[in-house]
C-alpha positions in Angstrom: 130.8 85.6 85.4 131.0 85.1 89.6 131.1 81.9 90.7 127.5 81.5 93.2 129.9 81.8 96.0 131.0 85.4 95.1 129.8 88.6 95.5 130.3 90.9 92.9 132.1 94.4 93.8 129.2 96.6 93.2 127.4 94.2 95.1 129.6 93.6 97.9 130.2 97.5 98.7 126.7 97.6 98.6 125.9 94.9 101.3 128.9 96.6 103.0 127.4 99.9 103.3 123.4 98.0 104.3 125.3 95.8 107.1 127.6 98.6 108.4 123.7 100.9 108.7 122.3 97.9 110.5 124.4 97.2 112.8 124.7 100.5 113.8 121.2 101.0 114.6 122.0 98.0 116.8 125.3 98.7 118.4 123.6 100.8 121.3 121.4 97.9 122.8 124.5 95.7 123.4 126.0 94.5 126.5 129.7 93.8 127.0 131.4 91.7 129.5 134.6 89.9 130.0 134.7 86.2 130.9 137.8 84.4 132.1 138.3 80.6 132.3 141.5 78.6 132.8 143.6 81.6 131.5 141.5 82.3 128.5 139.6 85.8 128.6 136.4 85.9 126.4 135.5 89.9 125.3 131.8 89.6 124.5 129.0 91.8 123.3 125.8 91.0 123.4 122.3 92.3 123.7 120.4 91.8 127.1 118.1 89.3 125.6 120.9 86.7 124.3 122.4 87.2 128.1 119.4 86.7 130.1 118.7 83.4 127.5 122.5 82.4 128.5 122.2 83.1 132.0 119.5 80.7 131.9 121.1 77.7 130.1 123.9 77.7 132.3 121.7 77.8 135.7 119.1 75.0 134.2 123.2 73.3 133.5 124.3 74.2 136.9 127.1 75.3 135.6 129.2 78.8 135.6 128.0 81.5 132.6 131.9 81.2 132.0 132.3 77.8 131.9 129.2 77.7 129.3 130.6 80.3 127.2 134.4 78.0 127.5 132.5 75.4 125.8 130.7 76.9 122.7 134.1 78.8 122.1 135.7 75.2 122.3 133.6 74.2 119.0 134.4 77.3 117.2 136.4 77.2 113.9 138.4 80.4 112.9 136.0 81.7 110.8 133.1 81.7 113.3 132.7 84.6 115.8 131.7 83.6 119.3 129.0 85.9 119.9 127.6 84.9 116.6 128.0 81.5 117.4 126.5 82.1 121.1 123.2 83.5 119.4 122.6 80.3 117.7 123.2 78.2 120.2 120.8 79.9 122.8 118.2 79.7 119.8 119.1 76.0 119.3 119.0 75.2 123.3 115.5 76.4 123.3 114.7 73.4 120.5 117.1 71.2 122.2 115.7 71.6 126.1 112.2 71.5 125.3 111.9 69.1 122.2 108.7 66.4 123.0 106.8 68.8 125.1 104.8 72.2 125.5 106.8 75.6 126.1 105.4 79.1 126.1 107.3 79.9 123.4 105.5 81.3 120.2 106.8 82.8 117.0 106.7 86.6 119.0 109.3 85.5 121.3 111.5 84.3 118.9 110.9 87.1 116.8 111.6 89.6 119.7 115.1 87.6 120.0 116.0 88.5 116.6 114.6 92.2 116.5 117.2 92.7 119.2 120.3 90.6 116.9 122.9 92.4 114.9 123.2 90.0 112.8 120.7 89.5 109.9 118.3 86.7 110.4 114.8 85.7 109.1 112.2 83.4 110.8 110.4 81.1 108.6 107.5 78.8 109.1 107.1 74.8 107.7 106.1 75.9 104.0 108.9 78.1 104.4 107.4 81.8 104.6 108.8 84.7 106.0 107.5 85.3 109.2 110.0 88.1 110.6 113.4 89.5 108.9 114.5 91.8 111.3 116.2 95.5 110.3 119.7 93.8 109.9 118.7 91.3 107.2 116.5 93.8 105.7 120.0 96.2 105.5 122.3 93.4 104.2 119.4 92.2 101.4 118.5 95.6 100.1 115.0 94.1 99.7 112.0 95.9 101.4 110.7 94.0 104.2 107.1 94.5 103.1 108.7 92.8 100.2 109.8 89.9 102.5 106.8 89.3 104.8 104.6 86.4 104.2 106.6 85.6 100.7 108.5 82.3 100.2 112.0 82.3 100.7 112.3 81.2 97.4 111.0 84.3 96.0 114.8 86.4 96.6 116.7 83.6 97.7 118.2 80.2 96.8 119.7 78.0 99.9 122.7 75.9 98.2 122.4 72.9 100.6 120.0 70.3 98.7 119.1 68.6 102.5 115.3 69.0 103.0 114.2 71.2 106.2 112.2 68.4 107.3 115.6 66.6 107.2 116.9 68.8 110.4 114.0 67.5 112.6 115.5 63.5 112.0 119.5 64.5 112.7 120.9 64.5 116.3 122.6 67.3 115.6 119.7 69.7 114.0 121.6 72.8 112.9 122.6 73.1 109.8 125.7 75.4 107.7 124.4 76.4 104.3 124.7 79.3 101.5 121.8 81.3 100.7 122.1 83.1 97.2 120.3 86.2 96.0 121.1 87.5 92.2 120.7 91.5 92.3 120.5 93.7 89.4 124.1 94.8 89.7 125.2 91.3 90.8 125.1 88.2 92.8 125.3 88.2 96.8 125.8 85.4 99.1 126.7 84.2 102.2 127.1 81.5 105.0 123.8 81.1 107.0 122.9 79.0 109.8 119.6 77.0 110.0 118.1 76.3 113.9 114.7 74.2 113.8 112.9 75.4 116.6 109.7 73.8 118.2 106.7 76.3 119.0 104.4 75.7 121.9 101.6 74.5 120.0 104.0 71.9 118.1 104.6 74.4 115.5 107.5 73.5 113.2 109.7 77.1 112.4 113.0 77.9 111.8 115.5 80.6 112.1 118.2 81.5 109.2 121.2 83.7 110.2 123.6 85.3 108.1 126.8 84.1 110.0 129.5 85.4 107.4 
């Protein structure tokens, strides 16, 4: 039997093959540039919508786009990937920068930043439904996303973490590492996700979920 951190090998070739079909779908939409700070050089690739949201944390900073991409990569453990990591930090900036007051931010701009993510994510509201999973997710799931639209998360997936969401709003540091579980007919799938609370213009609670590994 797989321990709930493993992935079967049917299973795993399986989410293979959906995540290798998503991304690819994606690839074209992405932006690469080459950063340099101090002697370090920083290769990214990322879509136009994560560069114009970076762009703007670093001039609201007054700071260099290099300089702000120096200091995410300087919290970055080996097993993270810095654009991955840049993604959910612009997400969690916009909670961050505009926590306390109004922002003309509603759940169709947030879902328009993860329509345009490789990586799979989902955006969920307070009693934790599925408000968008873009093609990604849908590709590394295997379930349909008429399947996944306004259904509980808890319907396909198990998060291993036993913190409350609630809990993320009360924390200075609001992101949270988890594992979310799904158990497939041919065998178990997981991964490492990232939870980012984010504040909605009319004070609406959501929250996005990416599959970071």
């Amino acid at each position: 039997m797989a321990s709930e951190g493993d992935v079967l090998p049917e299973a795993k070739s399986q989410a293979a093959r959906r995540t290798a079909r998503g991304l690819s779908e994606f690839a074209s939409s992405w932006e690469q540039r080459i950063l340099q700070l101090d002697g370090r050089r920083y290769s990214l690739r990322l879509e136009p919508e994560f560069w114009a949201a970076l762009e703007a944390i670093a001039s609201r900073r007054k700071l260099r786009l290099n300089r702000v991409v120096a200091e995410i990569a300087s919290h970055r453990s080996r097993e993270n990937n810095l654009s991955s990591l840049i993604r959910v930090f612009c997400l969690g900036e916009i909670e961050r920068g505009t926590a306390g007051r109004s922002l003309a931010l509603d759940s169709a701009s947030v879902t328009a930043l993860l329509e345009a993510a490789p990586a799979p994510g989902l955006l969920l509201d307070t009693d934790k439904v599925i408000l968008a999973a873009n093609g990604a997710f849908v590709h590394w799931s295997g379930v349909k996303r008429a399947l996944l639209l306004r259904q509980k998360l808890a319907a396909h997936f198990h998060l291993e973490s036993a913190s409350s969401f609630d809990g993320l709003w009360v924390r200075p540091l609001r992101e949270e590492e988890t594992r979310i579980v799904s158990v497939l007919s041919d065998g178990v799938l997981a991964a490492t996700v990232k939870l980012v609370p984010l504040l909605s213009a009319r004070g609406r609670r959501l929250w996005v979920l990416w599959v970071i590994a």
